[in-house]
Each structure stands twice: as C-alpha cells, then as structure tokens.
C-alpha angles and dihedrals in degrees: 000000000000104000117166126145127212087250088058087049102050115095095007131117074273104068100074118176115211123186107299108012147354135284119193104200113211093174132039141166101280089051089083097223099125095239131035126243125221150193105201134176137195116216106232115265090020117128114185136190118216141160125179109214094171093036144062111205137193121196124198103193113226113166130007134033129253149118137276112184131181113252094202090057109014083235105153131206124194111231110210124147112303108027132118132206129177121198093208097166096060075262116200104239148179125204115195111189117212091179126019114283136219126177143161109239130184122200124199115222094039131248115250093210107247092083119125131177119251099211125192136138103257098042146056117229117229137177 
C-alpha cells in the first residue's frame, strides 16, 4: 500500500517545479504502479506549449480557469473545475491560465520524477 499526503510531498525530491508552476508527484516510476499521479498548478497568466512524445497524459481540472487549445488544429476547449481532458496523440498543446490552475494529471507511461519542462517560444517542451 502507496500512502503519501500533499504535506509529505511539499518540499521533497517530489515537488518539482517546472517552469511555471508545481507538480507534486504521488506517484512515480519505481512505485510499480504502471502510470504516475500528480497535483499540478499553473501559475496565473502563464501559456505554455507542450507536447509529450514519450507520454500519454490525462488532466481532471480542480481549481482556476483557463484554455487549452490544440496546436494541430487551433480547436480550443475552456478549463474550469470539473472538466477532463486526455491528450491521447501525443497532441501538441498550450495551456493559458487566467486564473491559477490546479489539476490532477496522470502520465502512462509514468514519470520518473526527475522530469522538468524546457520552456521557449518557438518550441514546445516535451518529456
């Protein structure tokens, strides 16, 4: 049995900020549970491009308001508390936060914790 709390986590080689918010990682790789678990925040007035080439990632909204929109297609999609949303094509992505976020994410296959954004303006940063 796995039991951590967001006050274990604070602070710890699991908290990992990376670039424009924080993502406290509850699960990881050598947990052996086949995908990772995350709180992560945005930090308000960020918009961040990001694609996961080695990951696939799924995102349940729980505080803030924001955007993600589909770089491929321009299609865009409001986050607000209580929506979900899955990239399952390795899709190339921005999130703009109007308000802080903070979302639970799971990755497959799972982080192994050491992962941080590489963020610049031409590019999306992937791990």
């Amino acid at each position: 049995m796995i039991v951590n709390s967001l006050d274990s986590i604070q602070g710890s080689e699991r908290d990992v900020a990376w670039g424009r918010g924080r993502s406290r990682r509850f699960l990881l790789a050598r947990d052996n549970m086949g995908f990772s678990f995350s709180d992560t925040t945005v930090e308000r007035g960020a918009t961040v491009v990001l694609q996961y080439r080695q990951h696939l990632e799924a995102c349940y909204i729980l505080e803030g308001a924001g955007q993600l929109t589909d770089e491929r297609t321009g299609e865009s999609h409001v986050l607000a508390p209580g929506v979900f949303f899955a990239l399952d094509k390795h899709d190339r992505h921005s999130v703009e936060a109007r308000e802080g976020l903070r979302m639970v994410c799971v990755f497959s296959p799972p982080l192994k914790g050491d992962e941080r954004h590489s963020l610049k303006e031409d590019a999306a940063s992937s791990y």
